[in-house]
C-alpha positions as CSV (number, residue, x, y, z in Angstrom):
1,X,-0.7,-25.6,-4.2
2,X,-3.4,-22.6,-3.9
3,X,-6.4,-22.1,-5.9
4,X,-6.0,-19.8,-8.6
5,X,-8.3,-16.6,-9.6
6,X,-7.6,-15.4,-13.6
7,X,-9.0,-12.1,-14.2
8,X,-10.4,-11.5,-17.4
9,X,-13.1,-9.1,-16.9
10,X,-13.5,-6.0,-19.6
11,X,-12.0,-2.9,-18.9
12,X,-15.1,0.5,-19.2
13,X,-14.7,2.7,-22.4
14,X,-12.8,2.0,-25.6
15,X,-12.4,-1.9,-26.5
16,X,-9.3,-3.8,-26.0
17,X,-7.1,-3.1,-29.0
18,X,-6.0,-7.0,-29.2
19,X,-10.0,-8.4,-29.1
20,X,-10.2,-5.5,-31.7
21,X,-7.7,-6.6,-33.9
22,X,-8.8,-10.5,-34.2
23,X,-12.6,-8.9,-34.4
24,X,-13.8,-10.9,-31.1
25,X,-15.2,-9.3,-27.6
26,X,-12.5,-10.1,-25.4
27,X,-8.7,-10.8,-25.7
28,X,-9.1,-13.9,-23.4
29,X,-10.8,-15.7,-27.0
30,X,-8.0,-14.7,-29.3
31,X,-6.3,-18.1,-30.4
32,X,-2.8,-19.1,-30.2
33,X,-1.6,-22.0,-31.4
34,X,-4.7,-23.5,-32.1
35,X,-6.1,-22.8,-28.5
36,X,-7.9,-20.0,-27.0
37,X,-5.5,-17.5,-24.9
38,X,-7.3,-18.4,-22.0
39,X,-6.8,-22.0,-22.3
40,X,-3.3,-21.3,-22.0
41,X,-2.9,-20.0,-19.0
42,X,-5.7,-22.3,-17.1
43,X,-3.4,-25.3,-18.8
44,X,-0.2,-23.7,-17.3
45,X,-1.6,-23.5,-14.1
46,X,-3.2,-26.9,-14.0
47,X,0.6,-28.4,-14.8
48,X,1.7,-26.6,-12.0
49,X,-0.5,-28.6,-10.0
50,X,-3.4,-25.9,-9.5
51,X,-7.0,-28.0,-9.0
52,X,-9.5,-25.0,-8.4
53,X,-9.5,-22.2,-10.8
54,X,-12.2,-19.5,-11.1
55,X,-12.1,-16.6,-14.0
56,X,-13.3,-13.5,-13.4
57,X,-15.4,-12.4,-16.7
58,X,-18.8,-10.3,-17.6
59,X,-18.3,-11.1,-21.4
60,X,-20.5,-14.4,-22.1
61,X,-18.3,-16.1,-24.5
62,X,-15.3,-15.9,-21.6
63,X,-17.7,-17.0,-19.5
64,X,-19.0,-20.0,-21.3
65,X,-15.5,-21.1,-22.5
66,X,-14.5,-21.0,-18.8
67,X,-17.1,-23.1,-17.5
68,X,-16.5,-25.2,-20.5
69,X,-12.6,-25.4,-19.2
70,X,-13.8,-26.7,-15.6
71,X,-13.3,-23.8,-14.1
72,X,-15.8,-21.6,-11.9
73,X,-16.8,-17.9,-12.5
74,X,-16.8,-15.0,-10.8
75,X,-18.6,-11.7,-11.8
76,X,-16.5,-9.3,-12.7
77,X,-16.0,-5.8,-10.4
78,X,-15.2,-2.5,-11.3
79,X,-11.6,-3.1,-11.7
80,X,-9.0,-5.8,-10.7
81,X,-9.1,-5.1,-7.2
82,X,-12.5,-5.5,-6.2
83,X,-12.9,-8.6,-8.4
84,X,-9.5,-10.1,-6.9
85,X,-11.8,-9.0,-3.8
86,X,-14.7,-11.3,-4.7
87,X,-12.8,-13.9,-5.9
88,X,-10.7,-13.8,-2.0
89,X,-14.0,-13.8,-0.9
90,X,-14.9,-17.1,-2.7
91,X,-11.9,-19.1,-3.2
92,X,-10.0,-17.9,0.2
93,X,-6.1,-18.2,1.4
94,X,-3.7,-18.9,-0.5
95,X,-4.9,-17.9,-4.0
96,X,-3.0,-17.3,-6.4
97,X,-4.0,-14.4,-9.0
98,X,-2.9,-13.6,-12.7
99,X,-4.5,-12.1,-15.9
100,X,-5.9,-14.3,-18.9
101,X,-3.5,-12.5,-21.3
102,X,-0.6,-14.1,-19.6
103,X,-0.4,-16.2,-23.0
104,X,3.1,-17.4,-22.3
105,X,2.5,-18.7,-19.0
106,X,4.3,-21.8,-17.7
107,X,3.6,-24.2,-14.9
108,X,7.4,-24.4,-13.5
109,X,7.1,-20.6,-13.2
110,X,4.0,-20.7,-11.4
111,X,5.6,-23.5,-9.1
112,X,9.2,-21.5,-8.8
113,X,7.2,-18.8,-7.7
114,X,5.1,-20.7,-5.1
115,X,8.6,-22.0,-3.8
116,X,10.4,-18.8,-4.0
117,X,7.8,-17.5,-1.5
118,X,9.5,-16.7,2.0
119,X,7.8,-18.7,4.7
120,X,6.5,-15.9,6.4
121,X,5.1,-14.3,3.9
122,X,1.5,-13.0,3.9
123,X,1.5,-11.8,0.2
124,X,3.9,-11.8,-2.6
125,X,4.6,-10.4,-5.5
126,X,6.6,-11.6,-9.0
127,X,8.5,-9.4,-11.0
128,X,11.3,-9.6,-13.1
129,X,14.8,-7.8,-13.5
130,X,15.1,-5.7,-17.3
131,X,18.4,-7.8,-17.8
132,X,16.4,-11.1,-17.6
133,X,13.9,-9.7,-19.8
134,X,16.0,-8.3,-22.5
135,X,17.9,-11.6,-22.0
136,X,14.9,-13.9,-23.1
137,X,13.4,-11.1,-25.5
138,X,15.7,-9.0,-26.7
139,X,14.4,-5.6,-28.3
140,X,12.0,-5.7,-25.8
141,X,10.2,-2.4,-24.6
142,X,8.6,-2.2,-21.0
143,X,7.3,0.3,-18.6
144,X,10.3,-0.3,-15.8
145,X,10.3,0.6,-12.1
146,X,13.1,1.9,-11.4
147,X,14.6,1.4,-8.1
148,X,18.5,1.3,-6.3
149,X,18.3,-2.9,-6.2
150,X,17.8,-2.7,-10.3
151,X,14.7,-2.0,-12.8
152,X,11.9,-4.5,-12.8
153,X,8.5,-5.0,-14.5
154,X,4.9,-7.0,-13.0
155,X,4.7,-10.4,-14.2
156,X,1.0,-10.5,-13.1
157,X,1.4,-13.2,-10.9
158,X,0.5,-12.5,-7.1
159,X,0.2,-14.9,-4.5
160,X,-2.4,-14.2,-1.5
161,X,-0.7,-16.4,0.6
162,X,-2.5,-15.8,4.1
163,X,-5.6,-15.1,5.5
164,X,-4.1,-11.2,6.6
165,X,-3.9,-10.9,2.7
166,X,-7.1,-9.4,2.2
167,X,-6.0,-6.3,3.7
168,X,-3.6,-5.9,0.8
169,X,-6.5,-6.1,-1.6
170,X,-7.5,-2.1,-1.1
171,X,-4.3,-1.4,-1.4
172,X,-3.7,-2.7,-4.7
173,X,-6.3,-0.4,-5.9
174,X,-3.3,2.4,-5.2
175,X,-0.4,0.4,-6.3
176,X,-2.9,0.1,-9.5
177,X,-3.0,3.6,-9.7
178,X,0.7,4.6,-9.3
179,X,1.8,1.9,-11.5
180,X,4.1,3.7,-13.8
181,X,5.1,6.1,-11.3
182,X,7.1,5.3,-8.6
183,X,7.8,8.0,-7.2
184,X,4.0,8.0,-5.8
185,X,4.6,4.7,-4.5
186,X,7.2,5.9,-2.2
187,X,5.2,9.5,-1.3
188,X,2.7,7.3,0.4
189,X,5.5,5.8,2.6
190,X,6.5,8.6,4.3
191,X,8.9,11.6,3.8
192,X,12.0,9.6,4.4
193,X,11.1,6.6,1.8
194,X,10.6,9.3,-0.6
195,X,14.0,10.9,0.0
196,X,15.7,7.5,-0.1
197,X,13.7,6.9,-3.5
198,X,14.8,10.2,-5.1
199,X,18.4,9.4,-4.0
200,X,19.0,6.4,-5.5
201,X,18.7,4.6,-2.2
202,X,15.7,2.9,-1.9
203,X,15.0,-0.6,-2.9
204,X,11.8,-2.3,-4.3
205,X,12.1,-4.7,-1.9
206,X,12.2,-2.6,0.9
207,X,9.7,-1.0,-0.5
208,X,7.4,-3.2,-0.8
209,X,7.8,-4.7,2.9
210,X,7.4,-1.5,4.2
211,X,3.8,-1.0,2.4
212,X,2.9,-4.5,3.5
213,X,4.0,-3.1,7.1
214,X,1.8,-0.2,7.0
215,X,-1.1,-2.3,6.4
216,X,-0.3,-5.0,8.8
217,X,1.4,-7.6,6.9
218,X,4.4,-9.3,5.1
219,X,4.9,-8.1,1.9
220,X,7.6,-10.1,-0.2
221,X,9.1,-9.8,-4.1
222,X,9.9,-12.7,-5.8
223,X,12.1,-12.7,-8.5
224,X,11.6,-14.4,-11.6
225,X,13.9,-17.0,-13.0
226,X,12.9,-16.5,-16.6
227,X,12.3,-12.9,-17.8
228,X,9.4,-13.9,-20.5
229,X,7.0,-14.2,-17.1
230,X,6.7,-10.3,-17.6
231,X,5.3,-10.5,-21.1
232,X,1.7,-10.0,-21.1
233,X,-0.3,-9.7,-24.3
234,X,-1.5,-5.8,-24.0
235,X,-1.2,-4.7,-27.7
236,X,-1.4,-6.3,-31.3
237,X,2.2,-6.0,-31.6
238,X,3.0,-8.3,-28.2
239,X,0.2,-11.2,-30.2
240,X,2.6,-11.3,-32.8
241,X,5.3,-11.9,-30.4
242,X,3.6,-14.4,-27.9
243,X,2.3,-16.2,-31.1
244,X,6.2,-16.6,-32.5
245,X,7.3,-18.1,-29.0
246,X,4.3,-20.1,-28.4
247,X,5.4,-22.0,-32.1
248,X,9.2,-22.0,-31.4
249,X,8.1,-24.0,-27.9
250,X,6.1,-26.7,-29.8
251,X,8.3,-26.7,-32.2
252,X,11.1,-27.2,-29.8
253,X,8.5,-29.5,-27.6
């Protein structure tokens, strides 16, 4: 398995709405279940078989309860990109990366999406369909990208799988940027990706291989087997929800 790098650094200007809400500095110390929100996803990806984890984090309390987790630190950057860039630079190929509000993170997803990576991949990317997310949570809403093989939300999860992965890291600072609009995404491809875009034509997947081809490298999707890998804890309302599932699965466990 690859190491792992779980970004929970603070984001400049107003404070997270969810650290807000519970009256604590950061989101990644918000309990669930009995456990910080961070210890969830370090325990998810230690089931999956992950042995060296670093968090990156500039708020103390993260970082002591990280250390106190066993895993190693990383200063934070200004923004995800340039800390996934430090923590490249520390931890190396393959790394794995995903976010500390990942509450409802699972070790057989992490593993699925390890396997579910081509072979020739140099990075990869997990997202999941709006069917199987409305499947496992219905009422759902979600920020979709919306392209002709079906609409499909980040599950934070992102495998670094090569060496030749770095080169996707500066990139990400665009994709970061264009998120929620597509369109953009496939303006920076070139004239005949956006066409195909704003016909209906053009897939994510070929989408994505042909950014990773700009930049030199193989750029994969993976998608996920369970649609509750694309629910991240963003707002008060999606605590309430991650705090309902996390009960039903011990209750269920």
């Amino acid at each position: 398995m690859p190491s792992a790098l779980i970004l929970a650094g603070s984001r400049p200007g107003s404070p997270d709405p969810v650290a807000a809400a519970e009256g604590l500095t950061h989101k990644a110390l918000v309990e669930l279940e009995g456990k910080p929100m961070l210890a969830h996803v370090v325990e998810a990806l230690s089931d999956a078989g992950i042995r060296r984890l670093a968090v990156v984090a500039n708020d103390p309390a993260v970082v002591a309860l990280a250390e106190l987790l066993g895993c190693e630190t990383v200063p934070a950057e200004a923004g995800p990109s340039a800390s996934v860039a430090a923590g490249f630079a520390l931890l190396g190929a393959p790394m794995l990366v995903t976010t500390s509000d990942h509450a409802l993170l699972r070790g057989d997803w992490v593993r699925d999406f390890v396997g579910d990576t081509p072979e020739d991949a140099d990075v990869s990317v997990l997202l999941a369909r709006r069917e199987a997310i409305e499947a496992a949570m219905p009422g759902s809403r979600r920020t979709y990208l919306r392209f002709a093989d079906g609409h499909w939300s980040g599950c934070n999860l992102f495998l670094l799988k090569t060496a030749r992965a770095e080169a996707a890291i500066e990139t990400w600072k665009l994709v970061e940027a264009d998120r929620k609009r597509p369109w953009r995404i496939a303006a920076r491809l070139g004239l005949g990706m956006l066409a195909s875009y704003a016909l209906g034509r053009l897939t994510l997947s070929a989408a994505l291989s042909r950014l990773g081809a700009k930049i030199g490298l193989n750029a994969r999707l993976v998608a996920a087997r369970d649609g509750l890998a694309a629910v991240d804890v963003d707002k008060p309302s999606d605590l309430v929800d991650a705090r309902a599932i996390l009960a039903r699965r011990q209750g269920s466990g």
